[in-house]
C-alpha positions as CSV (number, residue, x, y, z in Angstrom):
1,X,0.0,0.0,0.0
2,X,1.4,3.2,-0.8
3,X,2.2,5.6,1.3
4,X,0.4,9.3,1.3
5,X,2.6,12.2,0.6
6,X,2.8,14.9,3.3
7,X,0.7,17.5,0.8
8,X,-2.0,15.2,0.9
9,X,-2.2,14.5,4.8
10,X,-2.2,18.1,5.2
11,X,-4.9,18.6,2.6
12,X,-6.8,15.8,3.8
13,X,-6.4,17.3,7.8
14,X,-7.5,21.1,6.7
15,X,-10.4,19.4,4.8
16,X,-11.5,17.6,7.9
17,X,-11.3,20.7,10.4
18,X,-13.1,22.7,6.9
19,X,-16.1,20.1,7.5
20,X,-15.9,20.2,11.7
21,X,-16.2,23.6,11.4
22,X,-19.1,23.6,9.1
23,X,-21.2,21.2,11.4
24,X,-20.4,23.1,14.2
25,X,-21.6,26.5,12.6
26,X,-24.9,24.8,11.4
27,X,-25.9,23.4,14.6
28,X,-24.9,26.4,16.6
29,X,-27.2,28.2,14.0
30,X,-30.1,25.9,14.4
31,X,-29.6,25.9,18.2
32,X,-29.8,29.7,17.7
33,X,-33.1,29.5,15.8
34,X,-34.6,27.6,18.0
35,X,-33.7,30.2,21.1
36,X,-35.1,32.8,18.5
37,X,-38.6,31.4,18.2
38,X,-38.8,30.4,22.1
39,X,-37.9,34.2,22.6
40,X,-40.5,35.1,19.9
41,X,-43.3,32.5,20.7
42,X,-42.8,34.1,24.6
43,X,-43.4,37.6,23.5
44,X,-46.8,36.4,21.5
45,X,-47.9,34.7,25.0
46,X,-47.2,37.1,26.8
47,X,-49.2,39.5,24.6
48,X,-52.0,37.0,25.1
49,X,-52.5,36.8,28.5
50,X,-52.2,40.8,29.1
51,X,-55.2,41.0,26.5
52,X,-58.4,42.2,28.7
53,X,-60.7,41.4,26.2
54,X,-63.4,43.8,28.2
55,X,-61.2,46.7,26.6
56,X,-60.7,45.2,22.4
57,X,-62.4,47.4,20.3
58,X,-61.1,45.2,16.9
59,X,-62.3,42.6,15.3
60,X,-60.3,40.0,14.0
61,X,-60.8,40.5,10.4
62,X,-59.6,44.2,11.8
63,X,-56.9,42.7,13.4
64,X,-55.3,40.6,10.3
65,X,-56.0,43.8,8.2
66,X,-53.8,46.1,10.2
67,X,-51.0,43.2,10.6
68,X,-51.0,42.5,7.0
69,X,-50.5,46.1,6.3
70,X,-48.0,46.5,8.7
71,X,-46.5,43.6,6.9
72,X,-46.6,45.4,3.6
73,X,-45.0,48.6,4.6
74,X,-42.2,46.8,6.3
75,X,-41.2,43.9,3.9
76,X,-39.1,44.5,1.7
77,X,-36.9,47.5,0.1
78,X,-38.1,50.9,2.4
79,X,-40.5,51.4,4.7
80,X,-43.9,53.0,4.3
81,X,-44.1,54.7,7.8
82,X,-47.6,56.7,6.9
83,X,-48.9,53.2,6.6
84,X,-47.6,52.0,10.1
85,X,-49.0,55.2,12.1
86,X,-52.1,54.2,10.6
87,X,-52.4,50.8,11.3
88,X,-51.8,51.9,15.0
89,X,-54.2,55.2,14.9
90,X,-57.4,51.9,14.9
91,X,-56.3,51.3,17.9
92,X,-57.8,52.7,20.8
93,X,-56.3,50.5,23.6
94,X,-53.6,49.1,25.3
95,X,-55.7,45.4,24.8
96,X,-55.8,46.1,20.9
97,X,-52.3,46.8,20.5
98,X,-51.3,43.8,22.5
99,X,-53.7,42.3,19.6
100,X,-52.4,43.6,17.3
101,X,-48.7,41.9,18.6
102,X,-50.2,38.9,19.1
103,X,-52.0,38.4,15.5
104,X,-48.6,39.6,13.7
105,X,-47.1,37.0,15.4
106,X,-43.7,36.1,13.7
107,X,-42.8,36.9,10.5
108,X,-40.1,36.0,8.3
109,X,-38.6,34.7,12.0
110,X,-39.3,38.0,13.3
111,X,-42.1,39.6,15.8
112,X,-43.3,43.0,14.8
113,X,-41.2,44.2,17.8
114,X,-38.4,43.4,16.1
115,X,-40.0,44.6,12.5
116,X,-40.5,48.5,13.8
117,X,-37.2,48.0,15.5
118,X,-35.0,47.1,12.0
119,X,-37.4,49.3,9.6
120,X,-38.0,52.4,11.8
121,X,-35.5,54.9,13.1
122,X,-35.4,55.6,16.7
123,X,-37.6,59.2,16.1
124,X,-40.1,56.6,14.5
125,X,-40.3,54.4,17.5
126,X,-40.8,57.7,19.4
127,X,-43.8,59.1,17.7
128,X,-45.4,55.9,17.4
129,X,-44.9,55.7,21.0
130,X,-46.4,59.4,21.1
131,X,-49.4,58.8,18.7
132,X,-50.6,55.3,21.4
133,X,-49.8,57.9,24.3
134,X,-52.1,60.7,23.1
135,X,-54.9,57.8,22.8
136,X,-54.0,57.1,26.5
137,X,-52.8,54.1,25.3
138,X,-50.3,53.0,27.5
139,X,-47.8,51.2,25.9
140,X,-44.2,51.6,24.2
141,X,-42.2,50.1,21.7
């Protein structure tokens, strides 16, 4: 049997820490993911149970209207920010903005927390913040 050269050990070695290094990535990825949707699928429940549904004024056709157009003015290429105040001047509680969280759900692996927070710039955030304040609405993004 011959022997292997010392090019080929070493190319055969680097090739086996290449493919180690590969499986490692990909399962800390998935491991990742996972943690991801945990985190996401806690923020939905949580949305859930602080729902007083004594104070909802929307209807759930409503609800997946607004979250389909938030979904519209977010995805993709620019934002439409006229379109996301809108979505959230319906509102007229804290219950149907927690609604409104909890029907978005996650998106693309994202909740629409963290959709405002990549589209919209921090004096975004702030007026949409202002606009569910005026309303008495009492809750921030």
């Amino acid at each position: 049997m011959k022997k292997l050269s010392l090019e080929i050990k070493i190319a055969l070695i680097v090739l086996a820490v290449i493919v180690v290094g590969v499986i490692i990535y990909f399962c800390y990825s998935s491991v990742s993911k996972l943690n991801d949707v945990r985190s996401s699928n806690d923020i939905i429940d949580k949305a859930n149970k602080e729902i007083d549904a004594s104070q909802l004024s929307l209807t759930t056709v409503q609800l997946n209207t607004i979250c389909e157009k938030l979904y519209k003015a977010m995805n993709g290429l620019g934002t439409d920010i006229d379109a996301v105040y809108d979505s959230f001047s319906i509102a007229n509680s804290r219950s149907d903005v927690l609604a409104i969280i909890a029907t978005f759900g996650v998106r693309d692996g994202e909740t629409l927390q963290e959709w405002l927070s990549g589209d919209l710039a921090q004096d975004e955030i702030l007026h949409l913040n202002s606009l569910l304040a005026a309303k008495n609405i009492n809750y921030q993004f």
